[in-house]
N, C-alpha and C positions, 0 to 999 in steps of 0.2 A: 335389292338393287345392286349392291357392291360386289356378290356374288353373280351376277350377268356380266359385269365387264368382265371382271376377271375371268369369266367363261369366255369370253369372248374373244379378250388378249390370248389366252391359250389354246385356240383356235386359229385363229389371223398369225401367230405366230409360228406354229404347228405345220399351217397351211404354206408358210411361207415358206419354212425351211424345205418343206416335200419338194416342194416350186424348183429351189435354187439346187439343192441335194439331184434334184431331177436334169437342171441343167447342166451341172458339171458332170454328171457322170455323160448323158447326151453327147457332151463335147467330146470329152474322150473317145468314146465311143466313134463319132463322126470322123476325129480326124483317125483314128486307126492306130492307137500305140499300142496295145494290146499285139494284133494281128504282125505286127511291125517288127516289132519286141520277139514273137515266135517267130516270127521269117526270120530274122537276123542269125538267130541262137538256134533254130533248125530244132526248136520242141513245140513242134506245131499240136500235138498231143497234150501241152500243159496249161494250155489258152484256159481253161478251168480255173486251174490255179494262180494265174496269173489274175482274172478279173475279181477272183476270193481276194485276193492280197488287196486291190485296190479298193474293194468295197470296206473289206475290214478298215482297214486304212483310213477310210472316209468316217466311216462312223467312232472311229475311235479318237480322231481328230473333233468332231464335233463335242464326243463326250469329254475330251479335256478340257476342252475351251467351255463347253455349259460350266463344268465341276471344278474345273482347275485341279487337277490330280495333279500328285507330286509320289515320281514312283521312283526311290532310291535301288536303281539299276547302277549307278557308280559311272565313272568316268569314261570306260574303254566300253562300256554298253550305250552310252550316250554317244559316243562319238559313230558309233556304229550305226545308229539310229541316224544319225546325221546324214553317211554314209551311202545310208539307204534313202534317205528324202532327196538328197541331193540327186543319185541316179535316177529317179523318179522324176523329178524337175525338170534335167538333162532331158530324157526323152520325151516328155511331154513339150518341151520347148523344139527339140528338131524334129519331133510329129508333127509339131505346126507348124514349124517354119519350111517342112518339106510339101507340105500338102498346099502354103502359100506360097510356096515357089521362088522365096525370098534369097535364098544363098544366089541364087543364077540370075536372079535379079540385079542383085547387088554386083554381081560379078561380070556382070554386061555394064551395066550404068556404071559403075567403076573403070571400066574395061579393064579385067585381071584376068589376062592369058595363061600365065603360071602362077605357081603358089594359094591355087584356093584352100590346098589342106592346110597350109600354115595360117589360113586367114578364121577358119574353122579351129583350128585349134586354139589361135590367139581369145576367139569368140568364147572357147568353153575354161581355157585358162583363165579369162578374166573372172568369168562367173563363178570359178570354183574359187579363187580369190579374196572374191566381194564377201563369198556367202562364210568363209573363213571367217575374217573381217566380223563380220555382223554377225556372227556368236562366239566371238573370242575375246574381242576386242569392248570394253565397261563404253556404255554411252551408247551405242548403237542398237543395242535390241533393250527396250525399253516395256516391261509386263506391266 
């Protein structure tokens, strides 16, 4: 009997994560960072390598978080990591905020005739800031 649940939770859990693993990457995909990310950077040829990165990405995020790996890379490889999530966040957040149309949104309802790059910039200054903040700073990121 104790061996059917636990068959079971390892299913229902298995199944789940397929579910959500299925909807992020979906997302992605929907709003276009990928295709965005090679139009910008004009290597429309490395769209391959680009959705390897994300997918590795994904799974290897999941496997720390199951296992809780602790991988002594050092200081200046961490940071680089960081680096790298941060640019990844970055456009993942102006993929979706381009695809919902929200800067010109914002920029009408505000009415801001001049200066929307410095309102853009103020936007990604702060974030880069915050996320500073929240793994620099004891108290805020909390394992």
């Amino acid at each position: 009997m104790e061996i059917i649940k636990i068959l079971i939770f390892i299913t229902l859990g298995f199944g789940s994560g397929v579910v959500i693993a299925g909807a992020v990457f979906a997302f992605i995909a929907i709003i276009g960072v990928v295709p965005r990310i090679a139009q910008k950077t004009g290597t429309k040829e490395k769209i391959r390598t680009y959705e390897t990165g994300i997918i590795i990405g994904g799974i290897s995020g999941t496997l720390y978080l199951m296992y809780n790996w602790y991988l002594p890379i050092g200081v200046p490889a961490a940071m680089f990591l960081m680096l790298l999530t941060g640019v990844f966040y970055g456009c993942l957040a102006v993929s979706l905020a381009e695809v919902l149309d929200v800067i010109p949104i914002l920029a009408r309802r505000g009415r801001l005739k001049k200066g929307i790059k410095y309102f853009v910039t103020a936007l990604a200054v702060g974030k880069l800031v915050g996320s500073v903040l929240y793994y620099t700073v004891p108290g805020f990121f909390v394992d």
